[in-house]
N, C-alpha and C positions, 0 to 999 in steps of 0.2 A: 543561544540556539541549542537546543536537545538536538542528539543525533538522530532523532526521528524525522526533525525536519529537515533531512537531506533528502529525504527518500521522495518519489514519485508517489502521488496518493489518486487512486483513479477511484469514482465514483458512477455506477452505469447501470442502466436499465435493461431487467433481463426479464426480455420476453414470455421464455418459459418458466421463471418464479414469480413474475407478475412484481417484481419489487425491484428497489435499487440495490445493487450490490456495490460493496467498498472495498477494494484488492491493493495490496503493495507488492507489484510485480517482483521486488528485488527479495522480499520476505517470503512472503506467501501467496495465494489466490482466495478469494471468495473471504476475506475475513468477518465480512459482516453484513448482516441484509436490515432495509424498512422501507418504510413507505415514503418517508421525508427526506428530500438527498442531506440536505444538510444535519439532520441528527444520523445519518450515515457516517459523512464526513468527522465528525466530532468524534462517535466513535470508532473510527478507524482511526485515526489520530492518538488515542490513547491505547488500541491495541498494539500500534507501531512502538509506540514507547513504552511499553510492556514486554514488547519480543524484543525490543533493545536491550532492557532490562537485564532479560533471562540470559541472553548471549554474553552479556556484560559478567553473570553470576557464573557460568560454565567456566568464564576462561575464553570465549571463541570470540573470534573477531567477527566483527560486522562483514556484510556481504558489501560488495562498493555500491556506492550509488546511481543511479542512472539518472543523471542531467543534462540536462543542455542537451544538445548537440547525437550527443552517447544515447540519451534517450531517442530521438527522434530518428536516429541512426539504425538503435533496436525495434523502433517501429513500424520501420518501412522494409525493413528485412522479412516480417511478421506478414503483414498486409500483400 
């Protein structure tokens, strides 16, 4: 398991870009846009482990993950 796949990978249709967007709430937003969710998904998955990467090369610790529970907990605080 890569520390990337701890993280929450959301994939979502936006209206106003007319495409799908790939976001890792605990990393970033908007990391990557198309037209195919699942070539979304694929590369957002290697951007996550990319920006693990870099944090890895700084010295800086990962942000925590948001799972389970944490996740769903953060999303209805949101909504």
């Amino acid at each position: 398991m890569s520390d990337g796949d701890k993280y929450v990978k959301l994939v979502e249709w936006s209206d106003e870009d007319q495409c799908f967007i790939g976001s890792c709430p605990e990393l970033f937003y908007g990391g990557c846009h198309g037209d195919d969710p699942r070539k979304v998904f694929d590369e957002l998955c290697l951007i996550i482990d990319e920006t693990a990467a870099i944090y890895h090369q700084e010295g800086k610790p990962l942000p925590s993950p948001l799972t389970g529970r944490g996740f769903v907990n953060a999303m209805q605080r949101i909504a």
